[in-house]
C-alpha positions in Angstrom: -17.6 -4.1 21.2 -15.6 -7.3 21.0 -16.2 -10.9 20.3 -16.2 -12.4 24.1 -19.4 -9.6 24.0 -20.8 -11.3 21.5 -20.3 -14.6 21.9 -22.2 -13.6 25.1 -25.3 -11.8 23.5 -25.0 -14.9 21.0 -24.6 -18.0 23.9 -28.6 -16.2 25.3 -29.8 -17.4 21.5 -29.5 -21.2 22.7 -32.9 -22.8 21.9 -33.1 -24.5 25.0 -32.8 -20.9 27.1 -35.6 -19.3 25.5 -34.2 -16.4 26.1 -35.8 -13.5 24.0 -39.3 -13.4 24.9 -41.1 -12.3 21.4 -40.4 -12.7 18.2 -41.9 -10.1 15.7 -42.2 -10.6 11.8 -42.9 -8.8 8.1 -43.1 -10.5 5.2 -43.3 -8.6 1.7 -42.5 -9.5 -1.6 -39.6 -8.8 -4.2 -40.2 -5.1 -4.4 -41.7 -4.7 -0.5 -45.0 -4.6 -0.7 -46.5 -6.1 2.3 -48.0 -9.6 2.4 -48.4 -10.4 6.4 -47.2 -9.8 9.5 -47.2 -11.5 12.4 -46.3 -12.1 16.5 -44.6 -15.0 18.2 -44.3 -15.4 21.6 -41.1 -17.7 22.3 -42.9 -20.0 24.7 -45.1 -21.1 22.2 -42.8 -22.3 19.8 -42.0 -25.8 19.1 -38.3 -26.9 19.5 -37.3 -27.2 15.8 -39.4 -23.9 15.5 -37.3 -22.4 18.3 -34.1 -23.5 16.8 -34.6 -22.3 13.2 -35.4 -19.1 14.3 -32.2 -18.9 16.9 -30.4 -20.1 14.0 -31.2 -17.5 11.8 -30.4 -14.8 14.6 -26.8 -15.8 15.4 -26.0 -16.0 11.7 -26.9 -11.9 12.6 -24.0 -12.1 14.8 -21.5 -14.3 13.4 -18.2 -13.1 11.3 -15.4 -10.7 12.8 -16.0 -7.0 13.6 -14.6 -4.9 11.0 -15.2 -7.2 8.2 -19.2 -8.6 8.2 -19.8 -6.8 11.8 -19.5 -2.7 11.6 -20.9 -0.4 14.0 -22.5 2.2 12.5 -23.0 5.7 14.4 -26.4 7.8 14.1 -24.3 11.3 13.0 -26.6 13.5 15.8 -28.1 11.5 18.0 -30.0 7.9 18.9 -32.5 7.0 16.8 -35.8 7.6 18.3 -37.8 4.6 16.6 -35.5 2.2 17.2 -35.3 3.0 20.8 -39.1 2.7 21.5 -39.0 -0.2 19.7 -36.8 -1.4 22.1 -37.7 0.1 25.3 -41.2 -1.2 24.7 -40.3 -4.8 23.7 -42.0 -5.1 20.9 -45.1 -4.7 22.0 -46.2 -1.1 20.7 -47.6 -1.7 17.6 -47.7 1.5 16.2 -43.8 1.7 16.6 -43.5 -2.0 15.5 -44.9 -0.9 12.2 -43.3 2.2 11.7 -39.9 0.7 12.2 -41.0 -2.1 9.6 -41.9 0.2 6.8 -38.5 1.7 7.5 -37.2 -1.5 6.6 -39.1 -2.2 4.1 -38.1 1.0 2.4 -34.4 -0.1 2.1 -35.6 -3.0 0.3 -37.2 -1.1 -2.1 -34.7 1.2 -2.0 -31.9 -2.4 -3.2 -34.3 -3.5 -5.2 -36.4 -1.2 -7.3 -39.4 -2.1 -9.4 -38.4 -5.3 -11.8 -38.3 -4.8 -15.3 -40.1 -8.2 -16.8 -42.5 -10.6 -15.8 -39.5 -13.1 -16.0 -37.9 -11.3 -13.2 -40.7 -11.1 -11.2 -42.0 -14.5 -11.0 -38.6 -15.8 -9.9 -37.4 -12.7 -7.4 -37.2 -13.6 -3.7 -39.5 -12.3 -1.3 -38.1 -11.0 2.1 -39.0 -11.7 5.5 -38.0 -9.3 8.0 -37.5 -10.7 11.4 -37.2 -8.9 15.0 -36.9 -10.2 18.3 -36.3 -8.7 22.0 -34.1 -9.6 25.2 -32.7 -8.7 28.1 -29.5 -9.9 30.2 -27.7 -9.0 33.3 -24.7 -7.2 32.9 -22.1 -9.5 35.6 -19.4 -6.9 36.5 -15.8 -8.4 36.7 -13.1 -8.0 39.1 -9.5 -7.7 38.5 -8.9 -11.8 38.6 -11.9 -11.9 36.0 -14.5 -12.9 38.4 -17.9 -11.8 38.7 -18.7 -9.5 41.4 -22.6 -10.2 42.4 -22.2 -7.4 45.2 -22.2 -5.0 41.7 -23.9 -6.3 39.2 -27.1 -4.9 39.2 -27.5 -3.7 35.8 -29.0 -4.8 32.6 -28.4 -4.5 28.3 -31.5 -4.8 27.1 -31.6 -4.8 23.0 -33.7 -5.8 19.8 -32.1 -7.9 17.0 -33.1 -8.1 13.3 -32.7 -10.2 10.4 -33.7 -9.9 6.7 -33.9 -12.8 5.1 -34.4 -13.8 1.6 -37.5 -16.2 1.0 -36.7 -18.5 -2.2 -39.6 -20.3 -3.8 -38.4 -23.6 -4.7 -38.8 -26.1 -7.3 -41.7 -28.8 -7.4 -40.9 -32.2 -6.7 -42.1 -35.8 -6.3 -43.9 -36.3 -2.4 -44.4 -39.6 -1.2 -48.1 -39.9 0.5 -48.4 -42.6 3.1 -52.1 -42.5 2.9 -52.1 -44.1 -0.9 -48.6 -45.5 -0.7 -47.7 -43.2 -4.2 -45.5 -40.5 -5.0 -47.9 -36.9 -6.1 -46.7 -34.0 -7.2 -45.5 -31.0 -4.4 -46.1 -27.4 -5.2 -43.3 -25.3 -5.2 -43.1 -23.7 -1.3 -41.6 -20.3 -0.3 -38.8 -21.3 2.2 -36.9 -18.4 3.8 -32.9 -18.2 3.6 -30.3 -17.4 5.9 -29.9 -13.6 6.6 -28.2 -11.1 3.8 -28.4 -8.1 6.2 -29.4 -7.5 9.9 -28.9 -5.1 12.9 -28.0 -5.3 16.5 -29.4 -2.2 18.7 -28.3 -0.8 20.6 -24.0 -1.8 20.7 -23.1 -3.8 23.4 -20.3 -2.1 24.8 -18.3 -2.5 27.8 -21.4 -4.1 29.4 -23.3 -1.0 29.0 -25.5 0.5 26.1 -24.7 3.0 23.4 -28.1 4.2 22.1 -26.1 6.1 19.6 -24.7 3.2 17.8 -26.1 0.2 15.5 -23.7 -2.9 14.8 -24.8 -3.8 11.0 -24.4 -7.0 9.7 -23.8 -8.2 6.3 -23.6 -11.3 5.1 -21.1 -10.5 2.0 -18.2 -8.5 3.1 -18.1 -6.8 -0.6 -21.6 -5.2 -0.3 -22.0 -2.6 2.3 -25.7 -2.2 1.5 -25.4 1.5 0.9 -29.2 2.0 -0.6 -30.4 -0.3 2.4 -28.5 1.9 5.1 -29.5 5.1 4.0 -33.3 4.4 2.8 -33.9 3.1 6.4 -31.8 4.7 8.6 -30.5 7.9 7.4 -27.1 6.3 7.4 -24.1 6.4 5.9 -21.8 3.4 4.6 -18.5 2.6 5.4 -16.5 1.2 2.8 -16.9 -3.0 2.8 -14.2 -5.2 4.1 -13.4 -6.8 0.9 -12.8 -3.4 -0.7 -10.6 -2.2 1.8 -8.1 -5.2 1.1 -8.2 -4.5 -2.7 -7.7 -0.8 -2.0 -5.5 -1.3 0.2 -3.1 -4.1 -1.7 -3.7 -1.7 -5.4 -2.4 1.3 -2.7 1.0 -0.9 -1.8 1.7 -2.0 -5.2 1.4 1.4 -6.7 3.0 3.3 -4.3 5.7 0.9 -3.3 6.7 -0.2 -6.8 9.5 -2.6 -7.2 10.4 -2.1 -3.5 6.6 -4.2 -3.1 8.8 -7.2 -2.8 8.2 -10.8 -1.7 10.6 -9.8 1.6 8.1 -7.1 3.0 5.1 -8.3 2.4 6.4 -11.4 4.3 7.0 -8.6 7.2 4.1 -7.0 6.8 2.0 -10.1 7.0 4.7 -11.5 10.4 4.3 -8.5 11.9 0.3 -7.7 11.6 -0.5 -11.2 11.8 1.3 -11.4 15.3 -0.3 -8.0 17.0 -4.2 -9.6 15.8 -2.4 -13.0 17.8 -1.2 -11.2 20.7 -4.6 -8.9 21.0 -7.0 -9.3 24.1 -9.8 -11.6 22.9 -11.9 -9.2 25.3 -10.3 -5.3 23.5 -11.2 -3.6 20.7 -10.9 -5.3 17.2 -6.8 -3.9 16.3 -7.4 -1.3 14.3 -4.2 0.2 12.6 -3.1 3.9 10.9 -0.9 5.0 8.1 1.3 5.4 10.6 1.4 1.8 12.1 1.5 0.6 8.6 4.5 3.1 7.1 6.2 1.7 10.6 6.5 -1.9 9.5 7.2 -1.0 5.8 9.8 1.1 7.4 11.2 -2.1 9.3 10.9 -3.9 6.1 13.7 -1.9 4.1 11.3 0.4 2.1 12.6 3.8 1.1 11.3 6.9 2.8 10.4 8.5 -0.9 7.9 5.1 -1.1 6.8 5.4 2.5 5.9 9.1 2.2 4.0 7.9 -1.0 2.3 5.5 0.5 0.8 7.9 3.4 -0.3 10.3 0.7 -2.1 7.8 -1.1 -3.6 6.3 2.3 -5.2 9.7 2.9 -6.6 10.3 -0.7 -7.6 6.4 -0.3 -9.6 5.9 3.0 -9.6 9.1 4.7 -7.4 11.3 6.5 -6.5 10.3 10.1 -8.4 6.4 9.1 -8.1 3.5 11.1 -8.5 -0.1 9.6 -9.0 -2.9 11.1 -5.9 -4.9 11.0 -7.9 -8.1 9.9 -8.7 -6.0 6.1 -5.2 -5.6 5.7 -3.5 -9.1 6.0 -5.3 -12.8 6.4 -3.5 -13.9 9.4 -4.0 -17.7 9.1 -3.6 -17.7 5.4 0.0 -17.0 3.0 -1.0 -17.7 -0.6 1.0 -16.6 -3.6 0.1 -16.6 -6.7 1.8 -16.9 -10.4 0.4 -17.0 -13.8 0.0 -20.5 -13.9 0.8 -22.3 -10.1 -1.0 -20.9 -6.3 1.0 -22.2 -3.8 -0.4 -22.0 0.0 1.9 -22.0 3.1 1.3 -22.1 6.9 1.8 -18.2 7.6 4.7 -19.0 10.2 6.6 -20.9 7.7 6.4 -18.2 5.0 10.1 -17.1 5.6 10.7 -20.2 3.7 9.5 -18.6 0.5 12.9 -16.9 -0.5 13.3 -15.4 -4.5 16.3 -15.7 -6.4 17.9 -14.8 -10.1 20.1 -17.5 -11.7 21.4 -17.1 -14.9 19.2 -13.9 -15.7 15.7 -15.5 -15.2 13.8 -14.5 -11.8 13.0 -17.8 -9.6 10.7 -18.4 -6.2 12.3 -21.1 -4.5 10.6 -23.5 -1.7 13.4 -25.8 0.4 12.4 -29.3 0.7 12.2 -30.1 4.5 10.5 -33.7 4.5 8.2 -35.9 2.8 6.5 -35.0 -0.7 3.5 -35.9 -2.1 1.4 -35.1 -5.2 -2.6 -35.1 -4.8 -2.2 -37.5 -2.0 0.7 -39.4 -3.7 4.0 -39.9 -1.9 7.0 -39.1 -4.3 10.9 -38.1 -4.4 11.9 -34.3 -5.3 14.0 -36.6 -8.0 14.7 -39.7 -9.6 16.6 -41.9 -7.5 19.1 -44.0 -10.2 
């Protein structure tokens, strides 16, 4: 799956389409025991209804595959609930439920039975959203364009959100009946997804039963209890941990060859493939061997190098691929010293350049027009 497919899956969630025909909902509290559930046909909803609830179903979709976005494989098969739940819309109840106390289960299973009454009165309750659709599949020539002789096929898929539900404070409320201000209880308002699930994967304008695309709001949790409580499934490791592992991995296995000049060719050269990749492929994905090429090209030593591929292996895997975006942010070059940060546009980096004068280790920046200092124009020097 790549993001032209789901910025198409994501363009059917305009309010105004009423696309996805029911909307299905479970709400339970802190620890998942069940306080309602409920039914919404899309019809029936008011616009501002409509649109909150669209809202809160691309946030499922939004972010970059391989960071918030991971497809997730079932390790045998499809999974069997999840498909009846789709291939009947919604609208077997028995299924409905079942998959909801699955759900509900990898709640519990991230948030187990609080310890105090303190906790408990300010916990969040959750409320688990679902909703159906269908589109046609258009089939594309060679020049792009859509062949209607051919396109005769359609994805059909449910998408789910958890969301936390926050009771908020109480407040003043102006009442135009008396023309004074009375006191508002606290209300339960529900918060933009944590967690959430497309199914089946969109891919290639066909359907792979056998595959979930999980989202997660913070690319450091991978919601490992969640995952396996309701699915049987098992985590990869979360975006923002890869690119820790991944920079410790360099710096320990490069040493003092982990210089300024190749990470300045790592980041060029990675940076530059994620540019140069089809909107409409894959998400670049990238092996030891793609990496130990450009720390090759980068004057590393092949003792480092083999180094490195040894402690890729006992890192992320033998034979793993990651996606290129964990491993370098292409639109950001940031370096960091005890006490200065200094940010540069990523195609300007080569400008960064480090130097020893008179013993003492210096990173030096050339001055290539105007200055300023929090928004105030000044000299590089004193002009006598």
């Amino acid at each position: 799956m790549n993001q032209h497919d789901l910025s198409e899956i994501k363009r059917r969630l305009n309010p105004d389409k009423r696309n996805p025909s029911l909307i299905c909902g479970c709400y339970v509290d802190s620890v998942g025991n069940p306080i309602t559930s409920f039914e919404l046909p899309v019809a029936t909803l008011y616009e501002q209804e409509n649109e909150n609830y669209m809202s809160i179903f691309r946030k499922v979709l939004s972010g970059q595959i391989g960071q918030t976005l991971t497809p997730l494989a079932f390790p045998a098969e499809s999974d069997d609930l999840l498909l009846r739940v789709r291939d009947t819309a919604l609208n077997d109840e028995e299924s409905l439920q079942a998959l909801f106390t699955r759900l509900t289960a990898g709640i519990r299973a991230e948030h187990p039975d609080l310890q105090s009454v303190e906790e408990a009165q300010t916990a969040d309750n959750w409320l688990i959203l679902l909703m159906h659709d269908h589109m046609d599949v258009r089939n594309r020539d060679g020049n792009r364009e859509i062949d209607y002789e051919n396109s005769d096929r359609s994805f059909r898929y449910i998408l789910c959100a958890v969301c936390p539900v926050k009771r908020d404070k109480s407040a003043l409320r102006y009442d135009p009946s008396d023309s004074i201000f009375h006191e508002r209880a606290p209300e339960w308002l529900a918060g933009a997804p944590v967690l959430g699930f497309l199914f089946p994967l969109y891919e290639d304008g066909a359907a792979d039963v056998n595959t979930i695309l999980f989202f997660s709001k913070d690319s450091r949790d991978a919601h490992e209890a969640f995952l396996k409580a309701a699915f049987n499934l098992e985590a990869v490791m979360p975006a923002a941990e890869q690119t820790e592992n991944f920079q410790m991995l360099l710096a320990q296995s490069l040493g003092t060859e982990c210089s300024l000049d190749v990470v300045q060719e790592m980041h060029e050269t990675v940076a530059g493939l994620i540019e140069e990749q089809d909107k409409n492929a894959e998400p670049l994905m990238l092996t030891k061997k793609d990496v130990a090429r450009v720390l090759t090209d980068g004057g590393v030593s092949p003792e480092r190098i083999e180094a490195f591929q040894e402690g890729f292996d006992a890192t992320f895997g033998a034979g793993a691929m990651i996606p290129a975006v964990n491993l370098v942010t292409p639109k950001q070059f940031k370096v960091d010293l005890p006490s200065v940060s200094i940010k540069v546009d990523p195609k300007q980096a080569d400008l960064l350049e480090t130097r020893v004068i008179d013993g003492r280790s210096y990173l030096l920046i050339p001055i290539d027009g105007d200055i300023s200092v929090n928004g105030q124009p000044v000299f590089a020097s004193s002009q006598k």
